[in-house]
C-alpha positions as CSV (number, residue, x, y, z in Angstrom):
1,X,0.0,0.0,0.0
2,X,1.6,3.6,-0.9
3,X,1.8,5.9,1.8
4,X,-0.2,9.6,0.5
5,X,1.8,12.2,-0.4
6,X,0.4,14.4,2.3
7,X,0.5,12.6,5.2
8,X,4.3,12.9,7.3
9,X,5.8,10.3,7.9
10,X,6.9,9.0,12.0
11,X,9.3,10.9,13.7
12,X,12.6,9.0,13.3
13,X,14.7,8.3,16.5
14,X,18.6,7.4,15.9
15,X,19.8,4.9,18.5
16,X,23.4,4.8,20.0
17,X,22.4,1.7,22.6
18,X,23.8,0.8,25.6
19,X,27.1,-1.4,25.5
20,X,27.8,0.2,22.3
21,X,30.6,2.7,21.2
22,X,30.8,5.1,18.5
23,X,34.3,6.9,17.8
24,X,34.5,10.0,16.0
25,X,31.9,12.7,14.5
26,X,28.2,11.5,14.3
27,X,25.8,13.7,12.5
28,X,21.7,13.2,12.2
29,X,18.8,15.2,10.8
30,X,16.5,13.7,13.0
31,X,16.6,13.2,17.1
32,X,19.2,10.7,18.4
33,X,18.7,8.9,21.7
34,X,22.0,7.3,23.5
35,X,22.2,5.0,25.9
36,X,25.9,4.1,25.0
37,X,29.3,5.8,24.9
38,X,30.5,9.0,22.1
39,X,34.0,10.2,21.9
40,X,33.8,12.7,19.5
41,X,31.2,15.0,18.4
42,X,27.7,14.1,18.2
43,X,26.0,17.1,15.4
44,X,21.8,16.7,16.2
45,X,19.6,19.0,13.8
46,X,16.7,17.9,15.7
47,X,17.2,16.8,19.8
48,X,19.7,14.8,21.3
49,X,18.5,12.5,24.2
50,X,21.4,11.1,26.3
51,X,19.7,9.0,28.4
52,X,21.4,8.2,32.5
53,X,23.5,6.0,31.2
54,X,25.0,7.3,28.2
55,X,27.9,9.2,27.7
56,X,29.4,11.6,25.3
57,X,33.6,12.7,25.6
58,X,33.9,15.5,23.2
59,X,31.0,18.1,22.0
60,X,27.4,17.5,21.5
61,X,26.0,20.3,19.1
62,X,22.0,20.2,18.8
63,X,18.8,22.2,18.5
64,X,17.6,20.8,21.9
65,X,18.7,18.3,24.6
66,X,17.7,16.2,27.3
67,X,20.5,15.3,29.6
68,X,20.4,12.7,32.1
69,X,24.1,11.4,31.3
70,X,27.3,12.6,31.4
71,X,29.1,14.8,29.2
72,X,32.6,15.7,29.1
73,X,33.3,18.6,26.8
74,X,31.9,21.5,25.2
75,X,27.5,21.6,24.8
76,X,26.0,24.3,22.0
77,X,22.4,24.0,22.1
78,X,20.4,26.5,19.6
79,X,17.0,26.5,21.9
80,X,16.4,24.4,25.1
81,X,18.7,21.8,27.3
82,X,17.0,20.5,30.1
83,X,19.7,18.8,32.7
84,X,18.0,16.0,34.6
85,X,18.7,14.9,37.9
86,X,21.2,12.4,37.3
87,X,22.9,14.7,34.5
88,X,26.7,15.2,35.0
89,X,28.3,17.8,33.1
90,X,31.9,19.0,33.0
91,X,32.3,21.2,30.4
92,X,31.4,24.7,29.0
93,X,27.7,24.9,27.8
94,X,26.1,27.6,25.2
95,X,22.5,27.3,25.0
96,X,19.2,29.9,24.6
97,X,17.4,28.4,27.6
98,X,18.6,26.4,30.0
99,X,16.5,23.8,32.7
100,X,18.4,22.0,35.4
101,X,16.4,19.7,37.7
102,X,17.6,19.5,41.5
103,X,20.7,17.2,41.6
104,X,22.4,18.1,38.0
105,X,25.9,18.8,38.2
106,X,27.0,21.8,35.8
107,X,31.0,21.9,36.0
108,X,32.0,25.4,33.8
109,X,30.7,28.2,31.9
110,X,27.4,28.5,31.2
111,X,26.2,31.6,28.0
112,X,22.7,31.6,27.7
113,X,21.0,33.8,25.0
114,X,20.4,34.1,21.4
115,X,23.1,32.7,19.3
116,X,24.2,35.1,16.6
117,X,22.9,33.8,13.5
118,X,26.3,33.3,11.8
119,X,27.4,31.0,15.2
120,X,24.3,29.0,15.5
121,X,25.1,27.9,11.6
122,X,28.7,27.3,12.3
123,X,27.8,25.2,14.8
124,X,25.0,23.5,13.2
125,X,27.7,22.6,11.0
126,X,29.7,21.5,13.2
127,X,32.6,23.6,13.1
128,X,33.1,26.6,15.5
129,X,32.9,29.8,14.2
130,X,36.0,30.6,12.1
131,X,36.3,34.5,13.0
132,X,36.2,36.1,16.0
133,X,32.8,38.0,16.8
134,X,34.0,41.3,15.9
135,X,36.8,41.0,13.5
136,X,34.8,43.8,11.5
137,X,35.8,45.8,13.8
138,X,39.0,45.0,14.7
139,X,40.9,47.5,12.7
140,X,37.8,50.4,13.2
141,X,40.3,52.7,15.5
142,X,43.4,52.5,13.3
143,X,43.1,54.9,10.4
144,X,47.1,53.7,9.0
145,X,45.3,50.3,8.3
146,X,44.0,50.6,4.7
């Protein structure tokens, strides 16, 4: 039987499970769920669920998160992260909003706000913003630099 063109198809969930290992960068359009182990960089259009006993040893870039693992590295998160009670975090974290249940651990810097536009597609990417924020600028006060 065709499916109609019209009607969406299921919401697809990527699965790192537990036991399992993945080395290097992982990238998805849809959410991801791990229960396992990342060393590297996991890249999440939609959210990245690491569930209490996953873990991720690198950076985790996504739209959204739910955290109940443990991370060791940097976290960029375009909208929402929400740190459940069991989440253990050592790392710096760059997010819009930002919910942390009673007994998370955050261990570093925490920037919450809008992501400029040209950041928040650099890291979608995956790769951190080549150019410092105001490089425009940089030269703005010395008039011998033509």
């Amino acid at each position: 039987m065709a499916r109609q063109a019209n009607v969406p198809a299921p919401a697809q969930i990527n699965m790192i499970g537990e036991g399992a290992v993945f080395e290097g960068t992982l990238r998805a359009k849809s959410d991801v769920r791990v229960s396992g182990r990342i060393i590297g960089k996991l890249i999440v259009e939609g959210k990245a669920i690491l569930a209490q006993e996953g873990t991720i040893e690198g950076e985790l870039v996504a739209s959204s998160a739910d955290v109940a693992g443990h991370i060791e590295g940097e976290i960029h998160i375009k909208e929402r992260l929400l740190l459940k009670g069991s989440a253990r975090i050592e790392g710096n974290v760059s997010t819009a909003r930002l919910v942390v249940e009673e007994g998370a651990m955050l261990n570093g810097e925490c920037k919450m706000g809008q992501l400029e536009e040209g950041r928040a597609a650099a890291l979608q990417n995956g790769a951190a913003a080549a150019a410092p924020r105001n490089a425009e600028h940089k030269n703005a006060g010395n008039k011998d630099a033509r």
